[in-house]
Every structure is written in structure tokens, then in C-alpha cells.
C-alpha positions as CSV (number, residue, x, y, z in Angstrom):
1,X,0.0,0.0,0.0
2,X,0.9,3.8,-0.8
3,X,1.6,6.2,1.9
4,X,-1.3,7.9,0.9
5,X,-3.7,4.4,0.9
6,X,-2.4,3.6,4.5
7,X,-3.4,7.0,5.8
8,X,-6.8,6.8,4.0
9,X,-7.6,2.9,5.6
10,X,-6.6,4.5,8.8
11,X,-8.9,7.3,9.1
12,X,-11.1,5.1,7.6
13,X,-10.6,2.5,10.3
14,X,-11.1,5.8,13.3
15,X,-14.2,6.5,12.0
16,X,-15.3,2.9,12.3
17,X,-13.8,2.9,16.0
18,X,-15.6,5.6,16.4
19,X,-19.4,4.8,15.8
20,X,-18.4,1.4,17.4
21,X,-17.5,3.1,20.3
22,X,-20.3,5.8,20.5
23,X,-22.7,1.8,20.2
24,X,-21.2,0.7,23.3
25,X,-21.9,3.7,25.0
26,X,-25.3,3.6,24.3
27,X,-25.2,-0.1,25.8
28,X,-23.9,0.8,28.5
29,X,-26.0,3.8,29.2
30,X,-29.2,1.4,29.3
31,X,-30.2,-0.2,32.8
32,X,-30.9,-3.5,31.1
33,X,-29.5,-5.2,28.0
34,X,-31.7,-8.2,26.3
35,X,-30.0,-11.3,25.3
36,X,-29.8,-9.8,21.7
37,X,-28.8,-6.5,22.9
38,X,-26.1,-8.2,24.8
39,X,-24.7,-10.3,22.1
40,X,-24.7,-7.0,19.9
41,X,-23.2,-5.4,22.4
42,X,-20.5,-8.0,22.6
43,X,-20.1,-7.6,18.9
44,X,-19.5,-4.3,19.0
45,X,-16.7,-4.7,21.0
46,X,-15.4,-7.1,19.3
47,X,-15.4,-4.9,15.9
48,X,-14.0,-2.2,17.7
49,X,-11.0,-4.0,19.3
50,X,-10.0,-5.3,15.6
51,X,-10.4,-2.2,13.8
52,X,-8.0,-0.5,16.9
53,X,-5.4,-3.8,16.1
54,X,-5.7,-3.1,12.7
55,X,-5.4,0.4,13.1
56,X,-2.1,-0.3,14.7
57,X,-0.8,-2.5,11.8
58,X,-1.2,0.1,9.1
59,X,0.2,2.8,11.8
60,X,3.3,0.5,12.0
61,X,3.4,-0.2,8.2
62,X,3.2,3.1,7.6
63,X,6.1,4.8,9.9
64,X,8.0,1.7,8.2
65,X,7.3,3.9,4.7
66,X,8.6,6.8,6.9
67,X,11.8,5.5,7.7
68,X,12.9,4.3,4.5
């Protein structure tokens, strides 16, 4: 990927962490979760932990770019 394409998948990827997170929130703010609420919930998480790992990856990839 070009410098450019890694920055682009990034914010990309914040954005995504972003509504993920502002999801969760909303979870939590409720007093009780259903079982399907929970398992979104769950999901949620889940989808926000990888795009925050894969975040990371392209951060790395690109400050590998940097250095060259």
C-alpha cells in the first residue's frame, strides 16, 4: 500500500472505532440489556477491538514507509 492508501484505511478505520464506540456507549447507558442487545453489544466490542489492532498495523506499516 501507498503512503497515501495507509493514511486513507486508517482514518477510515477511526471512524469505524468511532461509531463502534459511540454503540457501546449507548449499551452501556441502558439499565438493562436483552440477550440480543447483549450479544450486539459483545459484537460491538469485538469490531472495535479489531479495527483498533488493525489500526495499529497500518500505523506501523506506515512509519516503516517513513523510515525508508
Amino acid at each position: 500500500m501507498t503512503r497515501e492508501e495507509l493514511k486513507a484505511e486508517i482514518a477510515r478505520l477511526k471512524e469505524e472505532h468511532a461509531a463502534l464506540d459511540k454503540r457501546v456507549l449507548e449499551y452501556d447507558e441502558q439499565v438493562w440489556l436483552s440477550p440480543e442487545d447483549q450479544i450486539a453489544q459483545k459484537e460491538c466490542k469485538k469490531l472495535k477491538l479489531k479495527a483498533k489492532e488493525r489500526m495499529a498495523e497500518l500505523t506501523e506499516q506506515l512509519n516503516a514507509l517513513g523510515a525508508e
